[in-house]
C-alpha positions as a Markdown table, in Angstrom:
| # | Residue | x | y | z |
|---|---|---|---|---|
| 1 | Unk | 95.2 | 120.3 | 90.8 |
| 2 | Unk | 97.0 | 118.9 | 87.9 |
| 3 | Unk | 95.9 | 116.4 | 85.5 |
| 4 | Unk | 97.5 | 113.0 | 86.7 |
| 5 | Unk | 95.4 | 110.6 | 88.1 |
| 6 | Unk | 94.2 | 109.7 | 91.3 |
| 7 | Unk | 93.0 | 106.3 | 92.0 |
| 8 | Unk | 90.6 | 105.7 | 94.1 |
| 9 | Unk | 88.9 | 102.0 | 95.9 |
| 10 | Unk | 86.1 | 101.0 | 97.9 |
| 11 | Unk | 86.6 | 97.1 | 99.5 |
| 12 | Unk | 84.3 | 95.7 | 102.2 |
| 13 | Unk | 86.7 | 93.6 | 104.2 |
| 14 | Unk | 84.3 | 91.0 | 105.7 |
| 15 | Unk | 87.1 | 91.7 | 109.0 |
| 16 | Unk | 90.2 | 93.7 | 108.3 |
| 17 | Unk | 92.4 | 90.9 | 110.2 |
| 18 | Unk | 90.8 | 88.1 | 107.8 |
| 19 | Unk | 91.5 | 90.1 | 104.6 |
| 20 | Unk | 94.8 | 90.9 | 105.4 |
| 21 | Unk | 95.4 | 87.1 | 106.3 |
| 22 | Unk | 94.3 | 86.7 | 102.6 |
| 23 | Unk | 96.9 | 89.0 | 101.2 |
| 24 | Unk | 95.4 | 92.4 | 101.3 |
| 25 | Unk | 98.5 | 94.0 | 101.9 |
| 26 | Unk | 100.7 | 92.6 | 99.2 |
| 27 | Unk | 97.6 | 93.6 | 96.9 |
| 28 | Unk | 97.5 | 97.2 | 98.3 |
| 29 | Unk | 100.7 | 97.6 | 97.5 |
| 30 | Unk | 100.8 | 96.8 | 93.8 |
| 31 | Unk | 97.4 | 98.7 | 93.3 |
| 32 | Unk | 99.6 | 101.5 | 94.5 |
| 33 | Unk | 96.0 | 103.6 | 94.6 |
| 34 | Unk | 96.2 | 107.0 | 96.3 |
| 35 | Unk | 93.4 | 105.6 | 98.5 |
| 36 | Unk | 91.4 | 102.8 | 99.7 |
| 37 | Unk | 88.4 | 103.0 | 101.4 |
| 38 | Unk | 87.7 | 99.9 | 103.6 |
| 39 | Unk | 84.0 | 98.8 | 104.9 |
| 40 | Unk | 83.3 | 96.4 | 108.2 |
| 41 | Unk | 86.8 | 96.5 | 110.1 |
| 42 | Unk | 85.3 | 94.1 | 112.6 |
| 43 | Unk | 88.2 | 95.2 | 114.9 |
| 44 | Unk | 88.7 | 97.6 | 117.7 |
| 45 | Unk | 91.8 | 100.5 | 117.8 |
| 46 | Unk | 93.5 | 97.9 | 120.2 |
| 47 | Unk | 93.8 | 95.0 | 117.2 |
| 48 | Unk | 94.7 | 97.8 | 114.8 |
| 49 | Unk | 97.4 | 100.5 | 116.4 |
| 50 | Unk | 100.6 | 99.3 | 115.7 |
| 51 | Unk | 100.1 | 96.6 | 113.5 |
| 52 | Unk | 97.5 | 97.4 | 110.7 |
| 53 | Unk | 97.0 | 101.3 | 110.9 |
| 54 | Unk | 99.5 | 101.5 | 108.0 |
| 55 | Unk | 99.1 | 99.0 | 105.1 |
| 56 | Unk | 101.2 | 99.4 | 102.1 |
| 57 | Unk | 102.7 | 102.7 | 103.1 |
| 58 | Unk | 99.4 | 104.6 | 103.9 |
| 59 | Unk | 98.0 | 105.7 | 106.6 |
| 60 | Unk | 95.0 | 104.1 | 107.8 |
| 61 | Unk | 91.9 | 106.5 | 109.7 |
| 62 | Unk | 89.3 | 104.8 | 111.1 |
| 63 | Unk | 85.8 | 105.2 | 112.7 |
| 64 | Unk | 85.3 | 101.8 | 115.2 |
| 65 | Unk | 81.8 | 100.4 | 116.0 |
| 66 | Unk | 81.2 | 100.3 | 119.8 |
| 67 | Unk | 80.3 | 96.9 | 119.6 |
| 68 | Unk | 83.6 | 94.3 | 119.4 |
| 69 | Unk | 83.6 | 92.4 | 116.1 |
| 70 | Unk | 81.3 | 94.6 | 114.3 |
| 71 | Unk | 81.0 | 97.0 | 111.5 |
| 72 | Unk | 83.3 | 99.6 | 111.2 |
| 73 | Unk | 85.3 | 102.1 | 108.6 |
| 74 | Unk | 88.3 | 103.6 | 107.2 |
| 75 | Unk | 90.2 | 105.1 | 104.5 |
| 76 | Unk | 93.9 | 104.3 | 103.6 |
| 77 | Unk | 95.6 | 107.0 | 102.1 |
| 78 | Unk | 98.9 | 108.3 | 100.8 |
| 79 | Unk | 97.9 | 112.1 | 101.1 |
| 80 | Unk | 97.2 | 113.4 | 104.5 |
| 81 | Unk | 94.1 | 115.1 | 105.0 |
| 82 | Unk | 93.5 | 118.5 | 106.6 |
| 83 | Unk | 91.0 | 117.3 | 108.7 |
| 84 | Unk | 89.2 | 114.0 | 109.2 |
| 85 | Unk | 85.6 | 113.5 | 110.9 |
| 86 | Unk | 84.4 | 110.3 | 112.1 |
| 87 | Unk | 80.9 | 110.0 | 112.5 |
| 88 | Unk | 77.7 | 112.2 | 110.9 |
| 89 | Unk | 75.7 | 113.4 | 113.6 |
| 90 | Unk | 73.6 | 110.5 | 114.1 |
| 91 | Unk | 74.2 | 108.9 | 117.7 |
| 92 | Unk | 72.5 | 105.6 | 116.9 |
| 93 | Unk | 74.8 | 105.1 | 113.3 |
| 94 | Unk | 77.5 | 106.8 | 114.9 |
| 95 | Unk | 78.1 | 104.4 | 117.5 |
| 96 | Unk | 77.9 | 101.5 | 114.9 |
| 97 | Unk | 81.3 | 102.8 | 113.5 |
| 98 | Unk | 79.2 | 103.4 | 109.8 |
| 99 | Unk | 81.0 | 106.9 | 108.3 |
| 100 | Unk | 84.4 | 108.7 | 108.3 |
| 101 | Unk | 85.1 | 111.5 | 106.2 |
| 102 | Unk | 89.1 | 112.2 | 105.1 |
| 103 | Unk | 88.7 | 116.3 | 104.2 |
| 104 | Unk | 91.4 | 117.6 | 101.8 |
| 105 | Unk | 91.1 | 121.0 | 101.3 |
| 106 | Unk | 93.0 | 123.7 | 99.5 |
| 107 | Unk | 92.4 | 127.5 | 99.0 |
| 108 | Unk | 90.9 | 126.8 | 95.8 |
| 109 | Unk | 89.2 | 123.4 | 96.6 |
| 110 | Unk | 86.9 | 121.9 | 99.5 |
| 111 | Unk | 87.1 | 118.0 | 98.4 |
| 112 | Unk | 86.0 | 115.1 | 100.7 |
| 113 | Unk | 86.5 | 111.5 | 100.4 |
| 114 | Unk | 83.9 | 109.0 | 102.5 |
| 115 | Unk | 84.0 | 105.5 | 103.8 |
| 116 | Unk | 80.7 | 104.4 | 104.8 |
| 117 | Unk | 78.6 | 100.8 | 105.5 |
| 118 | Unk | 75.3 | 101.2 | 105.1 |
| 119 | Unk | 73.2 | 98.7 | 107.7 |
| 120 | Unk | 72.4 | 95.4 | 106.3 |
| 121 | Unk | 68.6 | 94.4 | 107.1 |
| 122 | Unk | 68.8 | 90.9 | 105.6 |
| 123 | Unk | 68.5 | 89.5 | 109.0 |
| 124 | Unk | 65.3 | 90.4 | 109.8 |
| 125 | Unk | 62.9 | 93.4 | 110.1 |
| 126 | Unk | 64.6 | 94.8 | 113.3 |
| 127 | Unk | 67.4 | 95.9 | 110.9 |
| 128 | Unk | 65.5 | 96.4 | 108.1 |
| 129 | Unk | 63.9 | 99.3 | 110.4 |
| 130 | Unk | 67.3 | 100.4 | 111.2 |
| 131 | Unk | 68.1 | 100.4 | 107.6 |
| 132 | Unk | 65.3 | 102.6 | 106.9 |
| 133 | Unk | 66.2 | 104.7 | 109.9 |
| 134 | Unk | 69.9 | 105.0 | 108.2 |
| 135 | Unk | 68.6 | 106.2 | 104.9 |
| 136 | Unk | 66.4 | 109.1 | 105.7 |
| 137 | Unk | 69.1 | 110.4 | 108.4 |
| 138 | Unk | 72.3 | 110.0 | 106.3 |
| 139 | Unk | 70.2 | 111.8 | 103.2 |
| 140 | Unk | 70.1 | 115.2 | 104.7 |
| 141 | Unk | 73.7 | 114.8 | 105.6 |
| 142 | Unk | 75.0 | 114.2 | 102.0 |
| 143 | Unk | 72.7 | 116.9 | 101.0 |
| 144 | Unk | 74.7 | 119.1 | 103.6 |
| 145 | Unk | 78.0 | 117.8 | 102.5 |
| 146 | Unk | 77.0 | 118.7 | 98.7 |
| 147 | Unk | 75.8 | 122.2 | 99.1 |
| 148 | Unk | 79.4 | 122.9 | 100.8 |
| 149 | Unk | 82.0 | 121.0 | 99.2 |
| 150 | Unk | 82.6 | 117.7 | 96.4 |
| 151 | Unk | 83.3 | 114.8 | 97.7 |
| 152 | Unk | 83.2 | 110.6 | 96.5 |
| 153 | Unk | 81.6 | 108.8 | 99.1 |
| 154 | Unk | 82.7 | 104.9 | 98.5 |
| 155 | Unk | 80.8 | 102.5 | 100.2 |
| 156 | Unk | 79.4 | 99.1 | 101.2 |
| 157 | Unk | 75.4 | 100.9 | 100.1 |
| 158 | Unk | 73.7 | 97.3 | 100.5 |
| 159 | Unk | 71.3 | 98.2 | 97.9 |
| 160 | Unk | 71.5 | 97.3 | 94.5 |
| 161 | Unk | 69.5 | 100.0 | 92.3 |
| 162 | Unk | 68.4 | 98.3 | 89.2 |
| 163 | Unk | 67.7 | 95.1 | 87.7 |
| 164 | Unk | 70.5 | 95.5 | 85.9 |
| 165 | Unk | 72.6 | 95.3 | 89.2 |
| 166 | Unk | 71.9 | 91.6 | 90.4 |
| 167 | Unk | 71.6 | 88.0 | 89.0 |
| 168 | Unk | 68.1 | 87.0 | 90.4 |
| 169 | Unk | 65.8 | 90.7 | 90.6 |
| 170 | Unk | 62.7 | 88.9 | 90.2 |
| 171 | Unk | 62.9 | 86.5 | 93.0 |
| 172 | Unk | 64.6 | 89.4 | 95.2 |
| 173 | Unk | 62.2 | 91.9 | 94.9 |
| 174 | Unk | 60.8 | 91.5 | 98.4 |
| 175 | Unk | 64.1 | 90.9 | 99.7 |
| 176 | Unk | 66.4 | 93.6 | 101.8 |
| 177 | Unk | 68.9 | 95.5 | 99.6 |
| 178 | Unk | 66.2 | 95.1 | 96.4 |
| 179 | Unk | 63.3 | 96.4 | 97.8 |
| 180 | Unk | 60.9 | 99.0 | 96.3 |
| 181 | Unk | 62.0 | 101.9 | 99.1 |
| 182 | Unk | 65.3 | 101.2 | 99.2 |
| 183 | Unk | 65.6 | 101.4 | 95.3 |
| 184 | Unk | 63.6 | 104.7 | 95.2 |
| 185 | Unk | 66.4 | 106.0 | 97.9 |
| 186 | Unk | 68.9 | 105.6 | 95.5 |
| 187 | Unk | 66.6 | 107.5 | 92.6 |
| 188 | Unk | 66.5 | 110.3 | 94.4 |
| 189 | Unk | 70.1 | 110.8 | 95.6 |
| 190 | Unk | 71.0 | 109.8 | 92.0 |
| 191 | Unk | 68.1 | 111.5 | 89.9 |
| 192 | Unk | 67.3 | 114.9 | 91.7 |
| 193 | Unk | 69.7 | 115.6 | 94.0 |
| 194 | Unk | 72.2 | 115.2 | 91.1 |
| 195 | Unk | 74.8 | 112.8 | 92.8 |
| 196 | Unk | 76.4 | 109.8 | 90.1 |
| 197 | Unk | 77.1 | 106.4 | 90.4 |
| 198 | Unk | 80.4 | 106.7 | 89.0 |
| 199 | Unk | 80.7 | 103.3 | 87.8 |
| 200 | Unk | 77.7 | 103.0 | 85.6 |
| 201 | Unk | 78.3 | 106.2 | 84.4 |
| 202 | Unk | 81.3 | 104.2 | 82.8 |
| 203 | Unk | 79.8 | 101.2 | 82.5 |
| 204 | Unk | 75.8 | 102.5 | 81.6 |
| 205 | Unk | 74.7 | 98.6 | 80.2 |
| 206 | Unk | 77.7 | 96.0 | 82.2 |
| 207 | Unk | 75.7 | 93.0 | 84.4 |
| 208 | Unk | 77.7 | 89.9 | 85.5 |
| 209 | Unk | 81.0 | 92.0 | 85.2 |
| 210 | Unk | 79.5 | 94.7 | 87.7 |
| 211 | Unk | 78.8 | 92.3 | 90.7 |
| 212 | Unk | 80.9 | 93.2 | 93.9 |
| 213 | Unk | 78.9 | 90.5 | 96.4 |
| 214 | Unk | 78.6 | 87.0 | 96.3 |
| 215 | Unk | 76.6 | 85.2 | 98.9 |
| 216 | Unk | 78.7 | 82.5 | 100.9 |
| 217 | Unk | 75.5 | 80.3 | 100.4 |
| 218 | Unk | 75.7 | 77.5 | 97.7 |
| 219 | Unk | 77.1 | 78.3 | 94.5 |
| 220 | Unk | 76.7 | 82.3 | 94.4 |
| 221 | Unk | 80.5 | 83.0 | 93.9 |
| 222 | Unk | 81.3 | 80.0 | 91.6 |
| 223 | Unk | 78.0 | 80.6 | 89.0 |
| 224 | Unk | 78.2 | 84.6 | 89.7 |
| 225 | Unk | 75.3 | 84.6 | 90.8 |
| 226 | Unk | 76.1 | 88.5 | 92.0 |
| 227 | Unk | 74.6 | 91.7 | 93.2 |
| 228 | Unk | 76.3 | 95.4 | 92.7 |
| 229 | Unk | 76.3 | 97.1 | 96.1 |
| 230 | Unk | 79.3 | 98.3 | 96.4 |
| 231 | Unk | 79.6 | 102.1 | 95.0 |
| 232 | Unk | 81.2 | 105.4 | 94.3 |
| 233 | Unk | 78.7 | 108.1 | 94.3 |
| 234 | Unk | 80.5 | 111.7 | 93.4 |
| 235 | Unk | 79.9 | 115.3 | 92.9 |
| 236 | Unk | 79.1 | 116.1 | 89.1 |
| 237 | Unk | 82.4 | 117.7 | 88.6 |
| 238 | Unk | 84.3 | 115.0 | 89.9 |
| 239 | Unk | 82.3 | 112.1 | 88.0 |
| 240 | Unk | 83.0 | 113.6 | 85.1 |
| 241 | Unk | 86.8 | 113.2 | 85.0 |
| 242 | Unk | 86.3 | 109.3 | 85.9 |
| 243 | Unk | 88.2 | 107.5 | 83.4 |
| 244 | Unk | 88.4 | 104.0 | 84.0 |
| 245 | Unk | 86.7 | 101.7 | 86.7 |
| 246 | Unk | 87.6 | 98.0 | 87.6 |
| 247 | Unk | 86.6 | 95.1 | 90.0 |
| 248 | Unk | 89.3 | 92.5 | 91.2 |
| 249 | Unk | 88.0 | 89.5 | 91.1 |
| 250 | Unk | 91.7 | 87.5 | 90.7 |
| 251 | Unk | 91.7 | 87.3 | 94.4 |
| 252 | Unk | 89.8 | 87.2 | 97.0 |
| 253 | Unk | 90.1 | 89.1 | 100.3 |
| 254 | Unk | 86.2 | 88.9 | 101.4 |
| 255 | Unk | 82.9 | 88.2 | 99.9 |
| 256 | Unk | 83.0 | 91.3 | 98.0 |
| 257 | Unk | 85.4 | 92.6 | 95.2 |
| 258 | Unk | 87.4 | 95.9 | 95.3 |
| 259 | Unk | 85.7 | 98.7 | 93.0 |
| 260 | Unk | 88.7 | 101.0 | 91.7 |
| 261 | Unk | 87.9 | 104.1 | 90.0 |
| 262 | Unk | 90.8 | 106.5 | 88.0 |
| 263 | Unk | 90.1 | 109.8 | 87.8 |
| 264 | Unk | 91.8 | 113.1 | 86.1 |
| 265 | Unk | 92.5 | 114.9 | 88.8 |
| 266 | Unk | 95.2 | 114.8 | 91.9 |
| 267 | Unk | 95.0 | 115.9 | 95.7 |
């Protein structure tokens, strides 16, 4: 691995039909990042194959919910991977379309890039449950990936971790994606098991700029009235040769921004 730069972006879609409608395409290719993970595809293989699978010129993989017009992941990328795994072991997640993994591995490197959506539990205590459910499966299965390889998982985490990462913590505090267990999820994947938040690693002090998600109710998007869910957690060694991160906020593909993240390395 040399030392150019490989540039890397997370971008929950809000529908991948809908955001390419909006221009996602045109903007893809003028990022010219090496690849873009996407969040909640709301689209089956049938409304993809053929017409949205390659965006830009890269290659599009994806993991599909079972249920139509639901959830949903991929990654776009210029480099093709040695192996790609859709899923993590967990039939209930699994079948929500909520993980892929592109694996690009070399003699002297085991490297993994991941798209995941974590579950939303805003709409009641049913999903919060499943939320829950979510955290303590997917845990042990980032603490497998760690142990064998590094990877950046991008994703759609639906939790903000500090106070520092949304507008209005004090009247969210018993609200899903702020709440006490969900927060203390994040601590431990960030604190002892020695994963980084690769942007605020960067960007240790940044608020209002941080946001990635406005709420499509009242004035969220036009006051910034934000929250930072949208992340890249990586490996030590890879966090530490993130250089510059970025969120696109000239245009608007969904109700969440693209996070891009250079790094000093290259597949």
């Amino acid at each position: 691995m040399g030392n150019s730069l490989f540039k890397l972006t997370s971008l929950n879609l809000n529908g991948l039909r809908s955001a390419n409608r909006k221009g996602l395409q045109a903007w893809m290719a003028s990022l010219r990042a090496d690849c873009i993970c996407v969040q909640e595809l709301k689209a089956q293989a049938a409304d993809v194959q053929g017409e949205l699978d390659v965006l830009a010129g890269l290659q599009g993989y994806f993991h599909y919910a079972e249920k139509k017009g639901y959830s949903g992941v991929g990654i776009y990328t210029r480099h093709e991977p040695s192996e790609v795994r859709t899923g993590y072991g967990d039939p209930e997640f699994d079948a929500e379309g909520r993980c892929i993994e592109l694996r690009f591995d070399t003699p002297t490197r085991k490297l993994s890039i991941l798209s995941v959506y974590f579950p939303s539990g805003s709409s009641g205590e049913e999903r919060q449950q499943a939320k829950f459910r979510f955290l303590a499966s997917f845990h042990p299965h980032l603490m497998q990936l760690q142990a064998e390889r590094e990877f950046i998982l991008c994703g759609d985490i639906n939790i903000a971790h500090q106070a520092i990462d949304l507008k209005n913590w004090k009247g969210n505090l018993k609200n899903s994606g702020f709440l006490p267990e969900e927060r203390a999820w994040m601590t431990q994947l960030l604190s002892q098991e020695g994963l980084v938040d690769v942007y605020r690693r960067l960007h240790p002090d940044t608020t209002g700029e941080a946001y990635t998600w406005w709420s499509n109710r009242g004035q969220a998007w036009a006051n910034n009235v934000g929250w930072r869910i949208d992340y890249q957690l990586a490996s030590p060694a890879l966090a530490a040769q993130a250089h510059s991160a970025s969120i696109y906020k000239e245009q608007r593909f969904s109700d969440h921004a693209p996070l891009t993240i250079d790094y000093d390395w290259s597949l």
